[in-house]
LOLOPA-434683 format. One record per residue (C-alpha): residue in one letter; x, y, z. Coordinates in steps of 0.5 Angstrom, whole numbers, padded with zeros to 4 digits, always signed. Example, Ala and Ser with C-alpha at 12.3 -4.5 7.8 and 13.67 -1.06 7.14 Angstrom:
A+0025-0009+0016 S+0027-0002+0014 
END
This chain:
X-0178-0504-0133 X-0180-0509-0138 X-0179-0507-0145 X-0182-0509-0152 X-0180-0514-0155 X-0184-0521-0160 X-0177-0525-0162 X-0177-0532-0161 X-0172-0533-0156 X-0169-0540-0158 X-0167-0536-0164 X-0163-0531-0160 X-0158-0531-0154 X-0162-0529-0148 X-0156-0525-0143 X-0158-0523-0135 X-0154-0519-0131 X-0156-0516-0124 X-0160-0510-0127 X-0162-0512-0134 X-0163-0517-0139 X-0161-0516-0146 X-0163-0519-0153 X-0158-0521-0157 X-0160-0523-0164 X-0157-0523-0171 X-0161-0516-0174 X-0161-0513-0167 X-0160-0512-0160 X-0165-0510-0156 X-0166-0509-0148 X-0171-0513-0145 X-0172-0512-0137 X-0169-0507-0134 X-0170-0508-0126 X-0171-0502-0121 X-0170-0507-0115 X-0164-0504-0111 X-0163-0513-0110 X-0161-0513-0117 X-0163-0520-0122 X-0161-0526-0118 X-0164-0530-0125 X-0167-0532-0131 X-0171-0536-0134 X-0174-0536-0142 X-0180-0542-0143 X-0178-0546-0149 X-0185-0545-0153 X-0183-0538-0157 X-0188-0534-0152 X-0184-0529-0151 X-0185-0530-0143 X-0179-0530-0138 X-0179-0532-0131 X-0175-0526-0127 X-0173-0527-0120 X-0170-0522-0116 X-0169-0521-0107 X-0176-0521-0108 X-0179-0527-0110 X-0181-0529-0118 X-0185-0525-0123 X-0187-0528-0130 X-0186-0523-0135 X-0189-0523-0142 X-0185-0519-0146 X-0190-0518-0151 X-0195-0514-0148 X-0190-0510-0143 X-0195-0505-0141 X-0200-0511-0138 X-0198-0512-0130 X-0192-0518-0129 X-0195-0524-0125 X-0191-0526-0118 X-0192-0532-0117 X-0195-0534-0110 X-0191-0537-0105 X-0184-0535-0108 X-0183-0529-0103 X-0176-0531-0101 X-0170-0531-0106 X-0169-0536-0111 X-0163-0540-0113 X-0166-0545-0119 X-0171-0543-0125 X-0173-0548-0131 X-0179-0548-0135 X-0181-0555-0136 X-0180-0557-0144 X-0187-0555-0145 X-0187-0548-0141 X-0194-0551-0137 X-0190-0551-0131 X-0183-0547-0127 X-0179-0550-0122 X-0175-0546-0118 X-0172-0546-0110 X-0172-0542-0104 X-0166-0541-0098 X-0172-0542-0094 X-0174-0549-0097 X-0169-0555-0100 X-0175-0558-0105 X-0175-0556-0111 X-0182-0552-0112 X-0187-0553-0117 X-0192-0546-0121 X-0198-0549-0125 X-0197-0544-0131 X-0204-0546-0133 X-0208-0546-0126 X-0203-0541-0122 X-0202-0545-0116 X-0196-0549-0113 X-0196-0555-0115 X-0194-0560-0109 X-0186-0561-0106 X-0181-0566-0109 X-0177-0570-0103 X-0172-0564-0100 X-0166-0564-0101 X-0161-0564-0094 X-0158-0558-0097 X-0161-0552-0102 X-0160-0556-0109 X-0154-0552-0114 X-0157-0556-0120 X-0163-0557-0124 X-0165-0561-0130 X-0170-0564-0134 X-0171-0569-0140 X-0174-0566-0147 X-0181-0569-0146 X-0181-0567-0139 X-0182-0574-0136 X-0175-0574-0132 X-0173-0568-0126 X-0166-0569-0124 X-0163-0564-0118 X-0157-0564-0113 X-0155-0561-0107 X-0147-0561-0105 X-0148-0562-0097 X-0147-0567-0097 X-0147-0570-0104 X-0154-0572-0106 X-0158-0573-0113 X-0165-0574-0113 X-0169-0576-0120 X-0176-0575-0120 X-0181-0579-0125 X-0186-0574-0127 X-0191-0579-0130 X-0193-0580-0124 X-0197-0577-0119 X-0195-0578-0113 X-0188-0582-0114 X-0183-0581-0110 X-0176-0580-0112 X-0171-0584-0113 X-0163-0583-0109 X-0159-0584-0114 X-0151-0584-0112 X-0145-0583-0117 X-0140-0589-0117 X-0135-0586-0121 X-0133-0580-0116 X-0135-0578-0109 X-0135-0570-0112 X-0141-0566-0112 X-0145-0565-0118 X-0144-0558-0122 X-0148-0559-0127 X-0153-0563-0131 X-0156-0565-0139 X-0160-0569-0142 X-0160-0571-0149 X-0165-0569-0153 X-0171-0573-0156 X-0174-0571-0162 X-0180-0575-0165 X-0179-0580-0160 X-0186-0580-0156 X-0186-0585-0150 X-0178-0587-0150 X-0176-0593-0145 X-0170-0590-0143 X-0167-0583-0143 X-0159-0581-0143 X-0156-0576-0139 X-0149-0573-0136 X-0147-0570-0130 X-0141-0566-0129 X-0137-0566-0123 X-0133-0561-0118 X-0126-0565-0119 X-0127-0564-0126 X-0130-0571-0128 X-0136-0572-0133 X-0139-0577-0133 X-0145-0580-0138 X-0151-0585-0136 X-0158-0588-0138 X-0164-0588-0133 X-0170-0593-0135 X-0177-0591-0136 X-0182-0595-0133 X-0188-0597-0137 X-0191-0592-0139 X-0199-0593-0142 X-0206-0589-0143 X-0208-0590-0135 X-0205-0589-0130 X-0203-0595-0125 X-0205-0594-0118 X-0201-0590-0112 X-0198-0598-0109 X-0197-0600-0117 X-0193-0594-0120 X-0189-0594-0112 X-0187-0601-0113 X-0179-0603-0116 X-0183-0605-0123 X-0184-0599-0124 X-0178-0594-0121 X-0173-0591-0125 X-0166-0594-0125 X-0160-0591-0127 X-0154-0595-0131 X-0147-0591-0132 X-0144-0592-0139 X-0138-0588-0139 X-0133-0583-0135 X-0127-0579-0136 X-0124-0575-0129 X-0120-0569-0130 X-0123-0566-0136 X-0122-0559-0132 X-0118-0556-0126 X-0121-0559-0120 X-0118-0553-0116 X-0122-0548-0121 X-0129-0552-0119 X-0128-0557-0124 X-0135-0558-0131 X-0138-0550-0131 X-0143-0554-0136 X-0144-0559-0140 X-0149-0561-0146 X-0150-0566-0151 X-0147-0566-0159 X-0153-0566-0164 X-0154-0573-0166 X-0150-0576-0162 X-0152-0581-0156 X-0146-0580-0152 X-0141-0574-0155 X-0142-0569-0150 X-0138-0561-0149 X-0136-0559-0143 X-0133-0552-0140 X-0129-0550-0134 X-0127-0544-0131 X-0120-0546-0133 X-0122-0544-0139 X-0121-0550-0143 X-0128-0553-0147 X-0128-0561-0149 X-0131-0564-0154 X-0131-0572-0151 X-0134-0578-0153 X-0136-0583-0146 X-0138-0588-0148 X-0133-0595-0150 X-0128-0592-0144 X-0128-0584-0146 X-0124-0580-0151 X-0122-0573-0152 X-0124-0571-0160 X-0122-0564-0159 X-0121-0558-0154 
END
């Protein structure tokens, strides 16, 4: 049962729970979605432009929702018949991407057209984690059976995505970050940081191919010159208590290129620098 509501949702603290999804802002507090699906509220996501529109799954597939117009009917996306574990809006809320216990791709809904969009490459095992850069270029997911990480490029129709193995632990990935890039239009490069189930953080730059106003042909944009390629900069091992599950999340600091802060289950929140061989500023 949707309920009305017009608040930005970047502004707000947005808080799911199996029956119900809350609005936390600094006049109000307010009730948003109220699920009547015996199964509950498996997860939720909001689009990142303001338009009040949220993504809503439960035990039976994927609803889009405008909270500000309650009373139209809620879409369910086509395909999304299975429970999903992931959701995340792209930067500019056009597209959600999201899997199923079914299917170990990470799924793409066209927003603007209504259709899946084609597969990534699958994952040996239902993928835990998802991430994307602020211009929506760079798709990271992991699974954990066993460790894998892919990272796709999204300028590219079509390409495949790149394998990418962590030197710095054998652990699986927990979650992922990347840094913010505001006013920065074609980047050549983006930085993100994974956290890991032993408790390691850890920060790296994945390199952008050129990038111009056409596109390169299939065999063009396949080839080395034009496929990403990761660098790592920096780690730290045993941030958080490897027998608690380790980094529970981790984002970059506002303004800063390799400060980041991470959370655990054992309670403690890290304020770290990672790169020039890693520091604890605070926790």
């Amino acid at each position: 049962m949707p309920v009305e509501h017009t608040l930005p949702f970047n502004r707000n603290l947005l808080i799911t729970t199996p029956k119900a999804i809350h609005l936390r802002a600094p006049t109000s507090n307010k009730t948003v979605f109220e699920c009547e699906s015996a199964d509950g509220i498996v997860n939720a996501s909001a689009a990142p432009d303001n338009s009040s529109l949220l993504a809503i799954a439960d035990g039976h597939g994927v609803i889009l929702l405008d909270t500000a117009h309650p009373r139209v009917r809620s879409h369910e996306l086509k395909g999304s018949t299975d429970v999903p574990r992931l959701l995340l809006f792209a930067p500019d809320s056009q597209t959600l991407f999201f899997n199923t216990a079914l299917n170990n791709s990470i799924q793409a809904y066209s927003l603007a057209n209504g259709d899946l969009l084609p597969s990534s490459h699958p994952h040996p095992s239902p993928p835990s984690v998802l991430a994307i850069s602020g211009d929506g270029g760079v798709l990271l997911s992991a699974s954990s059976a066993p460790p894998i990480v892919l990272i796709q490029d999204r300028r590219w129709a079509g390409i495949a995505a790149v394998h990418f193995k962590p030197r710095e632990t054998p652990s699986v990935v927990t979650c992922a970050a990347f840094e913010a890039l505001p006013g920065v239009a074609d980047p050549s490069s983006i930085r993100f940081v994974l956290g890991f189930k032993d408790g390691t953080l850890a920060l790296y730059r994945v390199i952008l191919g050129p990038f111009g106003q056409d596109q390169f042909p299939l065999a063009d944009a396949q080839s080395s010159h034009y496929r990403l390629r990761t660098v790592s900069l920096g780690a730290m091992s045993k941030l958080h208590k490897a027998a608690m599950g380790g980094v529970t999340a981790a984002a970059f600091i506002s303004g800063y290129t390799s400060r980041v802060v991470s959370i655990g289950h054992d309670g403690r929140c890290r304020l770290v620098d990672l790169e020039r061989g890693g520091q604890k500023l605070r926790t």
